[in-house]
N, C-alpha and C positions, 0 to 999 in steps of 0.2 A: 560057733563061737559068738559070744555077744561082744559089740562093739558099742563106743557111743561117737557120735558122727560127729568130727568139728566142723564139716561143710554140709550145705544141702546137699542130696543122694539122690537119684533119678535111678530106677530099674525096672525090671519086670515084676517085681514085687511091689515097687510103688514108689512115691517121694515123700522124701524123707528130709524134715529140716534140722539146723543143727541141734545137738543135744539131744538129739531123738538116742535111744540103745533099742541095739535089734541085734535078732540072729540071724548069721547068716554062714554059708560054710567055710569052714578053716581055710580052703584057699580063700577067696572073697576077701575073708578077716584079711589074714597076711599082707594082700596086696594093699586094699587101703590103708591100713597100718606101715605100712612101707612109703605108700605114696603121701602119708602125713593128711590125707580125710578123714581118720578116724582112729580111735586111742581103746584100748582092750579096755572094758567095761568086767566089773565085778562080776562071778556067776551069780550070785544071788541079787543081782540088781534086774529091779523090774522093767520089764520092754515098756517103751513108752509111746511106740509108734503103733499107731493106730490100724486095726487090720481092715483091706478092702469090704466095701458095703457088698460088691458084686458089681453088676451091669449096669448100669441106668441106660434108660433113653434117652437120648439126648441128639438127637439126630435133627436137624433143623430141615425147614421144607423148604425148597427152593425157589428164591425169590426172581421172577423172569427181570432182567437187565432190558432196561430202554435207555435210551441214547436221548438226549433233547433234543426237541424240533431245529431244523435249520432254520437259522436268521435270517431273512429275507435281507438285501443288499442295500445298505444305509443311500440315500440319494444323495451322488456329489460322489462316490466312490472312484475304485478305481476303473470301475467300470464305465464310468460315467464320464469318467475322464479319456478313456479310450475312445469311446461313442464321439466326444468334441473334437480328437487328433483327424479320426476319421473326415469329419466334418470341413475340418481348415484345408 
């Protein structure tokens, strides 16, 4: 059944923004039509959604994670001040 979408559509078949009309099967149809995403579309109205290109590559290479250098400890810290408790 063609439908035309009042909301964006997310499936296995693809996403779909509003206003798109697509086929899809009678249950599918019924249900978004029930849940108020989309409204029975004319049969002779033209799909307007775009069909998958297929696969791309698109896989990114992995960038190794570093951490910043440790800051060496400002003078006068806390530590410095422990070293003077020592001291007195």
């Amino acid at each position: 059944m063609k439908i035309k979408m009042r909301h964006a559509y997310a499936g296995p078949r693809g996403t779909f923004p509003p206003g798109s009309v697509i086929d899809v099967p009678d249950v599918e149809a019924a249900q978004l039509i029930a849940g108020h995403y989309a409204d029975k579309a004319a049969k002779d109205a033209p799909e307007t959604a775009q069909k998958p290109r297929g696969e791309r590559a698109t896989a990114r290479t992995a960038q190794p994670r570093t951490a910043s250098a440790p800051q060496p400890h400002q003078p006068g810290g806390a530590k410095a001040a422990a070293a003077e408790d020592k001291k007195a």
